[in-house]
C-alpha positions in Angstrom: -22.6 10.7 -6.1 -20.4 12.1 -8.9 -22.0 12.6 -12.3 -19.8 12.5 -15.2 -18.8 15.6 -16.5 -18.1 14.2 -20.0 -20.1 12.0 -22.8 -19.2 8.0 -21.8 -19.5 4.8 -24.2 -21.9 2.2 -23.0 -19.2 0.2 -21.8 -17.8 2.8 -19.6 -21.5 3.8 -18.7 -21.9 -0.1 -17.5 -18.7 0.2 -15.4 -20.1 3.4 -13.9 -23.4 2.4 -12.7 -21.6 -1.4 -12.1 -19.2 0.7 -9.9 -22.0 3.4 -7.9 -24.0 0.1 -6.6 -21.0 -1.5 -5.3 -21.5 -2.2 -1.2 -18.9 -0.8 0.7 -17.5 -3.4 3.4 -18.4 -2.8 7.3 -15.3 -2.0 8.2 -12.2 -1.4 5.4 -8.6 -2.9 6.3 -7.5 0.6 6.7 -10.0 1.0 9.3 -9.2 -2.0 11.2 -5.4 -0.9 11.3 -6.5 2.6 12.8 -8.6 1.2 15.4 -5.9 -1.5 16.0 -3.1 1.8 16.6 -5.6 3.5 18.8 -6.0 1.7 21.4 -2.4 1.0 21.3 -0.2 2.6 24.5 2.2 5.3 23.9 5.0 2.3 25.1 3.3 -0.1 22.8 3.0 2.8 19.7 6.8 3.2 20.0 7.8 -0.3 19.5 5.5 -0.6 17.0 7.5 1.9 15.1 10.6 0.2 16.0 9.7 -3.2 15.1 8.3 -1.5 11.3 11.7 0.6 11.4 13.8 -2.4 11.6 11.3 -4.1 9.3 12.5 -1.1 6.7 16.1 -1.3 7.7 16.2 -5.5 6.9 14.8 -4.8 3.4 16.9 -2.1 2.4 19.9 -4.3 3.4 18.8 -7.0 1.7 18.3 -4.7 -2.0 21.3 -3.5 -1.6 22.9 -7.1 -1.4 20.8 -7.7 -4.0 21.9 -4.7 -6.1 25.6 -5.8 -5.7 24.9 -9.5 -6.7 23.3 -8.1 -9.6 26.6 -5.7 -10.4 29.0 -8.5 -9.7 27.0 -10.7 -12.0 26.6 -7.8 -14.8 23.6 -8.2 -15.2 23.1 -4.2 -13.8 25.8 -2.0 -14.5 27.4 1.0 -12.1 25.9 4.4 -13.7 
């Protein structure tokens, strides 16, 4: 547990002790995800990365048509 190290209002005291009692869920999305990837091939690893690498390809293709709409319409101007 960390102690404050400064004075706190009663509101931010509530928060605190409102935030220390908190239950922390069996098993956090990040967690699942990891587990997921681990017991994932070296095959199946790799096209996971492909599939999210294409993912990130599609989306910067579409902002960038989306950039030039927004030039052609004016509504952003070239720098």
């Amino acid at each position: 547990m960390i102690t404050p190290t400064i004075p706190l209002t009663k509101e931010l005291e509530s928060l605190f002790e409102f935030l220390m009692h908190q239950k922390k869920p069996a098993l956090m999305a990040d967690d699942r995800e990891f587990n997921f990837l681990a017991q994932l091939s070296e095959k199946q690893l790799d096209a996971n990365i492909r599939e999210l690498e294409n993912r990130n390809f599609r989306l910067n293709l579409d902002e960038a048509k989306e950039m030039q709409e927004s030039f052609n319409l004016g509504i952003v101007e070239h720098e």
